[in-house]
C-alpha angles and dihedrals in degrees: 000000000000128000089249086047088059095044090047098055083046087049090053090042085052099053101046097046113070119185126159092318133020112294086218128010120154119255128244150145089284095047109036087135095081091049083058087053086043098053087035095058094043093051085055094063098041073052092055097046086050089052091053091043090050100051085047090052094049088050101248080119144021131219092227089069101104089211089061092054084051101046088039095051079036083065092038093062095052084048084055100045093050088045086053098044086044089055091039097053097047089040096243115159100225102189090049092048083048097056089039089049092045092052086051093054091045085062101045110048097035075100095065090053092058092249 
C-alpha cells in the first residue's frame, strides 16, 4: 500500500466519525486551533511511546516482553495516524515531502560518508 493510499483510508475514516469536535476539518488561518490539537495529540502519543520506553530502560519492564513490542508499535500507529490527519488536513503530500526530504538529507550528509 502507498503512503496516499494510507492518507486517503484515514481521510475516509475522518470524514465519516464525529466526536466533540470534526474529525477532520482543513486548517487554515481561521482555524489554527485545531493544528495546535493536532500537534498536541500527537505529542501525547510520542509521549506515550517515551513512557513505555522508559519503564523498559529503568528495568520495570524488558523488550523482550512481546507485550511490550505490541504496546510500543500500538503507540507508533497513533504517532502515524496524527502525523497523517495533520498532513491531510493542511493538504501536504507526504510521500512527495518524504522523497524531497530524502533527496535533501542524501546531499547533506554525503559529506559525513567521505564521499
Amino acid at each position: 500500500m502507498q503512503i496516499r493510499e494510507i492518507m486517503d483510508l484515514q481521510k475516509e475514516f475522518d470524514l465519516q466519525h464525529q466526536g466533540k469536535i470534526p474529525f477532520f476539518e482543513k486548517i487554515s488561518d481561521e482555524n489554527i486551533h485545531v493544528l495546535e490539537h493536532l500537534l498536541v495529540c500527537l505529542i501525547g502519543e510520542v509521549g506515550e511511546v517515551s513512557n513505555i520506553t522508559k519503564k523498559i530502560v529503568r528495568g520495570d519492564k524488558e523488550l523482550t516482553l512481546l507485550t511490550m513490542r505490541q504496546d510500543i508499535a500500538e503507540e507508533l500507529a497513533d504517532v502515524f495516524i496524527y502525523l497523517i490527519k495533520i498532513c491531510n488536513q493542511l493538504d501536504v503530500d507526504l510521500e512527495k515531502e518524504f522523497i524531497r526530504k530524502l533527496e535533501i538529507n542524501e546531499k547533506r550528509f554525503k559529506h559525513y560518508e567521505g564521499k
